[in-house]
C-alpha positions in Angstrom: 64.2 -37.9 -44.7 62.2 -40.7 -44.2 62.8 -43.9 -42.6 61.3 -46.3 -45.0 59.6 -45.9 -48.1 57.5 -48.6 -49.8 56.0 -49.5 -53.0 53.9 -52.7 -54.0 52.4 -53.6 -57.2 49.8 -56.7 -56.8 50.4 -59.5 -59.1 48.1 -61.4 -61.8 47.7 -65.0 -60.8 48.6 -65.7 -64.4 52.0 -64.7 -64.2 55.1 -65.7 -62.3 57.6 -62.9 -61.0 60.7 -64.1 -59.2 63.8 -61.8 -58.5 67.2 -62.2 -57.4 70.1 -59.5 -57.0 67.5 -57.1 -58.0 67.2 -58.9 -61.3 63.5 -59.1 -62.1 62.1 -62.0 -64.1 58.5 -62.1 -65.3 57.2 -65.4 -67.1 53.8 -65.6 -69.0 51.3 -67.0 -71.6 53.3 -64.6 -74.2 57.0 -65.5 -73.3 59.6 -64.3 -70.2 60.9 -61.1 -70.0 64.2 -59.9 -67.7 65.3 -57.1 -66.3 68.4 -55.8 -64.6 67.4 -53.4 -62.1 70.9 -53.0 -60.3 71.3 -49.7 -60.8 68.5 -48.7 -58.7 69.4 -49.1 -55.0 66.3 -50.6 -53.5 65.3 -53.6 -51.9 62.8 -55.2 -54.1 61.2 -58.8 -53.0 58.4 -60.9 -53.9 56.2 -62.3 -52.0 54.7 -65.8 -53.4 52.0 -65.7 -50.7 50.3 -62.1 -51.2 51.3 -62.1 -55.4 53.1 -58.7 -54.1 56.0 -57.4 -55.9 57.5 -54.5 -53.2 60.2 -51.8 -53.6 61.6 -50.3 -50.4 64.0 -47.7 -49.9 65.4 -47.1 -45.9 66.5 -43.7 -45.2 66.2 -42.1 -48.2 65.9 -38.2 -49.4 63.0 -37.0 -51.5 65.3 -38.3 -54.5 66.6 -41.0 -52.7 62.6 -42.0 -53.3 61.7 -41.0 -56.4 62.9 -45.3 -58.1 60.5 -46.8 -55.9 58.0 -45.6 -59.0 60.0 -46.0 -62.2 61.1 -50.0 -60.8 57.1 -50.2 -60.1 56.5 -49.0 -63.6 59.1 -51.5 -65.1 57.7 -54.2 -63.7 54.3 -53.3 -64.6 55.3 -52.7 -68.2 57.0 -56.2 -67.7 53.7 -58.1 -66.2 51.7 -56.3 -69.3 54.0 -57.3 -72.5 53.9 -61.3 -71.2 50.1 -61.2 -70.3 49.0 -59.1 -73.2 52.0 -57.9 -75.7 52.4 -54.6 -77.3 51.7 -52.9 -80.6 52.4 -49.7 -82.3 51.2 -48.8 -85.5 53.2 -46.5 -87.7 51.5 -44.2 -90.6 53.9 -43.1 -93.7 53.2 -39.0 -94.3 54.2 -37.9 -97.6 53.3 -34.6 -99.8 54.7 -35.8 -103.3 57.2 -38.6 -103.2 55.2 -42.1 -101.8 56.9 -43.5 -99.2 57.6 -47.1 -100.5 58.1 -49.8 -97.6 58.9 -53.1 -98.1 59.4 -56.2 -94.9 61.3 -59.2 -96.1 61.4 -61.1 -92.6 63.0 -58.9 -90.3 64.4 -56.2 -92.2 62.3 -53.1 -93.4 63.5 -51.1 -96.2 62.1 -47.8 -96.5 62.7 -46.7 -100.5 62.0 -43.1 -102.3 61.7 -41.1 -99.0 61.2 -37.1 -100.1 62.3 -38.6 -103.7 66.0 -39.7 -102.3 67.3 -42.3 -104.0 69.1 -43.7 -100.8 67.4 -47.0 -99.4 67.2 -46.9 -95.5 67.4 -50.1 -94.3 66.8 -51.2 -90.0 67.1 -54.2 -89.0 64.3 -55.6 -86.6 65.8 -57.8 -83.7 64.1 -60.9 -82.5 61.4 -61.0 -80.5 59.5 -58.2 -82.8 56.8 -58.6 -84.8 56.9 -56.6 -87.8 54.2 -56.8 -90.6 52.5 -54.0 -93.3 48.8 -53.6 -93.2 46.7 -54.7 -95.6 46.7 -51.9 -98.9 43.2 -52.2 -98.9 42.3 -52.0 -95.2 44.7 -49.6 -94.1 46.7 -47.4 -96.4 50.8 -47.0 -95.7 50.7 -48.3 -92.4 53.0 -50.7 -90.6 52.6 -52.7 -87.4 55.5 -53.9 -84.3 54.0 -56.3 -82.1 56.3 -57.6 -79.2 56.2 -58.3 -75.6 59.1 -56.0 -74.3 57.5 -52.2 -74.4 61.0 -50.5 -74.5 62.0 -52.8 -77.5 59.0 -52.1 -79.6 59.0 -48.2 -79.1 62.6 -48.1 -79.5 62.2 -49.8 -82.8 59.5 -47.3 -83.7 61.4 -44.4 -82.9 64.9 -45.5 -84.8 62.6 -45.9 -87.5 61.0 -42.4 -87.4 64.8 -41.0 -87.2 65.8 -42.5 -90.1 62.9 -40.1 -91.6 64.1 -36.8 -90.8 63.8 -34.2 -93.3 67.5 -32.8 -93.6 68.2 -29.1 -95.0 64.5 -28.5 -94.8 61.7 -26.2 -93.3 59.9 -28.8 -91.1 57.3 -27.0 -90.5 56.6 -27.3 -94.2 58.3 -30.7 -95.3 56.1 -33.1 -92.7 57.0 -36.1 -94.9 58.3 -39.0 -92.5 57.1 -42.1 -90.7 55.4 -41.4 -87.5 53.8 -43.6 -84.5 50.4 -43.5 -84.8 48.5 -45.5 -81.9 50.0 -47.3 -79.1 48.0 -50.4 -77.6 48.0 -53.5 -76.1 47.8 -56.9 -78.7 44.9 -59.0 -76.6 
């Protein structure tokens, strides 16, 4: 057991972090993101003076500990999406039946999926950016840009679920829609 474990993350001068009740609230060029970090029992401050965001857990067990990281990851993730955004880019994988995928504003309709005629339909909430690459440039791919990293890849994921070959060898049916790359927008 150790008396008192720390964590600090340095913050860009860019970027304002304030927290409260171990609420975190990050504000940048791209927009402000929050996060309710309650459930973790840590004292987390910020200090205006050294741009130092700090964790600190007093007498606490090896996994007693192990938040200090994960809240030092969140806010990291946090300080990246306002300063620079995400973006994931998902590719369409088909044998014999084209995927068709059509965005009208922030609803993506995924049509003729292994030759189904059921239309799969997700709704995109605010705050994502969802767009289809150019035919010519890219071929079946579609793009989510946004500033909150577990929004985006939880959007990319329900999208790849709604995909799943049913009643099928997978190993053989590979049809679906899968995450290609995962970067940073600026």
């Amino acid at each position: 057991m150790k008396i008192k474990s720390v964590g600090t993350l340095d913050v860009p001068a860019d970027v304002d972090l304030s927290v409260k009740n171990r609420v975190v609230t990050v504000k940048g060029k791209r927009g402000t993101l929050t996060k309710n970090l309650r459930h973790l029992q840590l004292d987390m401050t910020y200090n205006k003076k050294t741009r130092s965001f700090t964790a600190v857990r007093w007498f606490g067990t090896k996994l007693d500990i192990a938040p200090i990281n994960t809240a030092i990851s969140h806010v990291r993730n946090m300080i990246t999406g306002v300063t620079k955004g995400f973006r994931f880019k998902l590719r369409f994988a088909y044998a014999h039946f084209p995927i068709n995928v059509s965005v009208e504003k922030q609803v993506v309709e995924i049509r003729n999926f292994l030759g189904e005629k059921r239309v799969r339909r997700q709704l995109i909430p605010e705050g994502i950016k969802v767009t289809r690459t150019d035919a010519a440039k890219t071929k079946d791919e579609l793009v989510l840009e946004g500033n909150d990293l577990e929004a985006v890849s939880r959007e990319a994921a329900v999208m790849h679920q709604l995909c799943a070959v049913k009643n099928k060898d997978i190993r053989k049916f590979l049809d679906g829609i899968y995450v290609q790359t995962k970067t940073t927008v600026a």
